[in-house]
C-alpha positions as CSV (number, residue, x, y, z in Angstrom):
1,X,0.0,0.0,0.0
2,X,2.5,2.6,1.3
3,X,4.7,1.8,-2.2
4,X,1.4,2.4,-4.2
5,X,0.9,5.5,-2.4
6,X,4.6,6.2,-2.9
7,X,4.6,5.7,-6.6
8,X,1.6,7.8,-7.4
9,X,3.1,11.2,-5.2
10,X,5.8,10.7,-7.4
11,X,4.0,10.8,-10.7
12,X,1.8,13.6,-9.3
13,X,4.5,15.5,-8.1
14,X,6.9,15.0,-11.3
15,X,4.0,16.9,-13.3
16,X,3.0,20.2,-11.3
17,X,4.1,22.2,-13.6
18,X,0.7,22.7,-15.4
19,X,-0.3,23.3,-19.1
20,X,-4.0,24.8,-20.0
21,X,-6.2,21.9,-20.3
22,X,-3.5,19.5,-19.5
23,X,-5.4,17.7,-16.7
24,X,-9.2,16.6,-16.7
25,X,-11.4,14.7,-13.9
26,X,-14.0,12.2,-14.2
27,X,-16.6,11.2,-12.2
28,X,-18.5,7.8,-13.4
29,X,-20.9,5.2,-12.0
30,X,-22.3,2.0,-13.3
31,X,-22.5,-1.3,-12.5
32,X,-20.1,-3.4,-10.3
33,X,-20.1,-7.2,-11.5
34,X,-17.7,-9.3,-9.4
35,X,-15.4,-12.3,-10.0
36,X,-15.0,-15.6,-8.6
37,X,-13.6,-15.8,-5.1
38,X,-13.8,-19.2,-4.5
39,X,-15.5,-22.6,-6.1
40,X,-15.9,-25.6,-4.5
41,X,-16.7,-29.0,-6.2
42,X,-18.5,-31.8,-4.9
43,X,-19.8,-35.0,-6.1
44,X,-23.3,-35.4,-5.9
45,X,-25.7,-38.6,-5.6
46,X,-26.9,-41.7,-3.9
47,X,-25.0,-44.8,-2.8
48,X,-24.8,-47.0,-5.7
49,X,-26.3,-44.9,-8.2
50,X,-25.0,-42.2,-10.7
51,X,-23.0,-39.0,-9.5
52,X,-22.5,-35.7,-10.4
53,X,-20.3,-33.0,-9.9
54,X,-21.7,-30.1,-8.4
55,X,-19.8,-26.5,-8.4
56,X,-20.5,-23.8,-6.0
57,X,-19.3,-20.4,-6.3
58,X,-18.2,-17.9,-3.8
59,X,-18.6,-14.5,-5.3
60,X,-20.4,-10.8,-4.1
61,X,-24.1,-9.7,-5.6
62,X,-23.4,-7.4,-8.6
63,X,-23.8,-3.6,-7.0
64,X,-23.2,0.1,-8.3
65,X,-19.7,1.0,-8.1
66,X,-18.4,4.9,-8.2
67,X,-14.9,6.0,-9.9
68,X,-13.3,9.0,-9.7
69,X,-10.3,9.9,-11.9
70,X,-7.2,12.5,-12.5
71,X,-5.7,12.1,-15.5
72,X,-2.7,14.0,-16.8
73,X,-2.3,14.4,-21.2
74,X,1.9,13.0,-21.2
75,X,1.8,13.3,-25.3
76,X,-0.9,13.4,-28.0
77,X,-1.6,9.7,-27.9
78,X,-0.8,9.0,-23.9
79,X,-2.1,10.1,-21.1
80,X,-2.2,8.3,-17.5
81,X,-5.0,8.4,-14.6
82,X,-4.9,8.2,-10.8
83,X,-8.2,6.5,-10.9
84,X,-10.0,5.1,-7.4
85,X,-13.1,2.9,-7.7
86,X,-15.9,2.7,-5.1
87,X,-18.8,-0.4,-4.3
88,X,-20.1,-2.0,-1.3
89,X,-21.9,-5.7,-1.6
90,X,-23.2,-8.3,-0.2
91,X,-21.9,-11.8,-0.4
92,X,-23.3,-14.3,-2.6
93,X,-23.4,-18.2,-3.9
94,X,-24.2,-19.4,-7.4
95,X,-24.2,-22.9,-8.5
96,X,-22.5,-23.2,-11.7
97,X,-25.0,-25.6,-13.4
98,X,-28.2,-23.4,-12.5
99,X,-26.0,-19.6,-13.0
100,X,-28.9,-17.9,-10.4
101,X,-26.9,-16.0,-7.4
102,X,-28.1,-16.4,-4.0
103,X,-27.2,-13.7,-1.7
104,X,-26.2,-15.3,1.7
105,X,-26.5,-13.2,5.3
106,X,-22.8,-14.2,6.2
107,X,-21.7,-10.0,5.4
108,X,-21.0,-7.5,2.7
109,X,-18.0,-6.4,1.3
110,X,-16.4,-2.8,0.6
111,X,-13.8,-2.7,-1.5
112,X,-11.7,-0.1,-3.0
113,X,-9.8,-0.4,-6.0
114,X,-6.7,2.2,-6.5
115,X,-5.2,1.9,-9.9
116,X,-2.6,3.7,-12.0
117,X,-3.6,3.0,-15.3
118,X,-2.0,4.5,-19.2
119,X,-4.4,5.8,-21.5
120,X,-3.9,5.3,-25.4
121,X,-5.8,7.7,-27.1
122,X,-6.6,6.3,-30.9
123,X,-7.8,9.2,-32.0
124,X,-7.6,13.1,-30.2
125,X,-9.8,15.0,-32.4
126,X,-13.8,14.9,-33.4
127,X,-16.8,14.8,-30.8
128,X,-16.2,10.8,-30.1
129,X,-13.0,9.9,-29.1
130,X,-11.6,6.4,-28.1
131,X,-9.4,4.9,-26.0
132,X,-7.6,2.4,-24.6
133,X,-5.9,1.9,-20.5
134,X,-4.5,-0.5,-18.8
135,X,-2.0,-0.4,-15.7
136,X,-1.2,-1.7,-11.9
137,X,-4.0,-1.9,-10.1
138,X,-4.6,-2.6,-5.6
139,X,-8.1,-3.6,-4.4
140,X,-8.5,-3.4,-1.1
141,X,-11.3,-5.9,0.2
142,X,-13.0,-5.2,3.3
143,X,-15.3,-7.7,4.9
144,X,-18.3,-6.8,7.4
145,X,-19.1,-10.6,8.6
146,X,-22.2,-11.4,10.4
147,X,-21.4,-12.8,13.7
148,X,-22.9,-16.3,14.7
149,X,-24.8,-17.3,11.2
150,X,-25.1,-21.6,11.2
151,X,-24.3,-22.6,8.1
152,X,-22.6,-19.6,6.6
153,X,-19.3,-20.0,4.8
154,X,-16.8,-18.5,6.8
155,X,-15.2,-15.4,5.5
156,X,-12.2,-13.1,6.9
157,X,-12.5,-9.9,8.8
158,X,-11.0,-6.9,8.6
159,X,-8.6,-5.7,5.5
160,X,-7.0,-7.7,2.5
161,X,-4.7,-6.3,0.0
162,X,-4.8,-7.7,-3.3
163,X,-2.4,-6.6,-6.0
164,X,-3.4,-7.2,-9.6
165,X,-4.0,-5.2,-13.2
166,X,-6.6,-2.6,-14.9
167,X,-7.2,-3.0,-18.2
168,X,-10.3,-1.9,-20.6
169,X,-11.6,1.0,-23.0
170,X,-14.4,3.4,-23.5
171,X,-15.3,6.5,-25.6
172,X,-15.9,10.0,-24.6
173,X,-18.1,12.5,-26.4
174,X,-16.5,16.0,-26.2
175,X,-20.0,18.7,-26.2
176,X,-17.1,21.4,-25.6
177,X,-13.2,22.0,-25.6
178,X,-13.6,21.2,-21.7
179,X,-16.6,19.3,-21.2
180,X,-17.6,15.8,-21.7
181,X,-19.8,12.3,-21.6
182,X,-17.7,9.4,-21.0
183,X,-18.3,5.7,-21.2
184,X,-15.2,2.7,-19.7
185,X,-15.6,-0.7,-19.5
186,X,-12.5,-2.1,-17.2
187,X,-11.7,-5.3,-15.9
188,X,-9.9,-5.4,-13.0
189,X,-8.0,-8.8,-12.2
190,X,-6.6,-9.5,-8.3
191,X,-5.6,-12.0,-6.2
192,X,-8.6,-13.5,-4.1
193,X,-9.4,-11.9,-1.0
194,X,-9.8,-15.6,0.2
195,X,-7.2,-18.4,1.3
196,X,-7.5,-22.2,1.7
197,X,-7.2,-21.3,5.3
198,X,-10.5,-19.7,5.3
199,X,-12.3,-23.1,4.8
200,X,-10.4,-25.5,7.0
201,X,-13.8,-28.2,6.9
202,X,-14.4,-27.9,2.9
203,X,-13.5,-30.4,0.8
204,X,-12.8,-29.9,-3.0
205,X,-12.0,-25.8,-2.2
206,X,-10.2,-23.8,-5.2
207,X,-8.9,-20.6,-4.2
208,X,-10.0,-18.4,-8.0
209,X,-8.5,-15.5,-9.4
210,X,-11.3,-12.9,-9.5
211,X,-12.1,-10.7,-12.4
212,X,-14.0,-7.8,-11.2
213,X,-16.1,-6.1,-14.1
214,X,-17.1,-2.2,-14.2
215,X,-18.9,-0.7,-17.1
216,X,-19.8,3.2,-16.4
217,X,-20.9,6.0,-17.8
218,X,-19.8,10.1,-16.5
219,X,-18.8,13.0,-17.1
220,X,-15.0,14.5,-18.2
221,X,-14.0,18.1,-16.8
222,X,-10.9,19.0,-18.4
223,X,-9.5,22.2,-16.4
């Protein structure tokens, strides 16, 4: 965390000396679609009869997620953003075969995504202009668990930090030299904010790789 922090002072600070219109800030909010945490497999069926294997998924309900953005023009084509992303959910369970998400009264989730990501403008001119970003990225998972629940998968307390990458697109639609509508779409890919550890009674547990989706639409100030 502190080398994050570290990291984006410096790039901050190595670009004070300002241009006209050489920073702008968005402000964007859209849906939050979360990743796999965790899967478990089992084999289900009766004694002497046919099995199956069973998958269930431990994820967090898809919620609206705010991101707020500084972003410094480096050349024509590049520019980079100090970009912070926002949600709070609630944990959930979907079986693979049926694909419906059950929320589950075992806590929510806040999590805060920090990310330092390179923007490649394709083109810089015209009322819609497209991009490209991608970068480091930290989400910071924080878990509210509910005390006491029977039958509740476990899940941690307190903070996680999970380093991983930023990487996605979007368009903005320039009304004015200063002012526009902006769409992204980003996936953000971490380490779990699980461990094996977690669930020291479950059989068949795979710790996953989540890929947290975040599709928004905002506004662009450039200043």
């Amino acid at each position: 965390m502190k080398k994050f922090l570290t990291i984006a002072a410096f790039l901050l600070s190595a670009t004070l000396p300002l241009a006209a219109q050489e920073w702008s800030l968005g402000v964007h909010s859209g849906a939050f679609v979360f990743g796999d945490f965790v899967e478990r497999r089992m084999r289900v069926g009766t004694p002497g009869g046919p099995t199956s294997t069973s998958s269930l998924i431990l994820s967090a309900s898809t919620r609206p997620g705010l991101t707020i953005d500084l972003e410094r023009t480096l050349t024509h084509r590049f520019s980079f953003r100090v970009e912070g992303t926002f949600t709070r959910a609630p944990l959930a369970v979907e079986q693979r075969s049926s694909g419906n998400p059950v929320e589950i009264d075992a806590g929510e989730l806040d999590v805060t995504t920090l990310s330092l990501p390179l923007v490649f403008h394709i083109n810089r001119g015209g009322a819609f202009r497209f991009h490209l970003h991608g970068g480091p990225a930290l989400a910071l998972y924080r878990a509210d668990p509910v005390e006491n629940v029977d039958g509740a998968e476990p899940v941690f307390s307190g903070m996680q930090s999970e380093y991983g990458v930023i990487f996605g697109g979007g368009v903005a639609w320039w009304l004015s030299d200063r002012f526009a509508i902006e769409g992204n779409v980003s996936d953000i890919i971490t380490t779990s904010p699980f461990d094996r550890e977690d669930f020291p009674d479950a059989p068949g547990i795979q710790i996953e790789r989540p890929q947290n989706g975040h599709a928004t639409v905002g506004v662009r100030w450039r200043f």
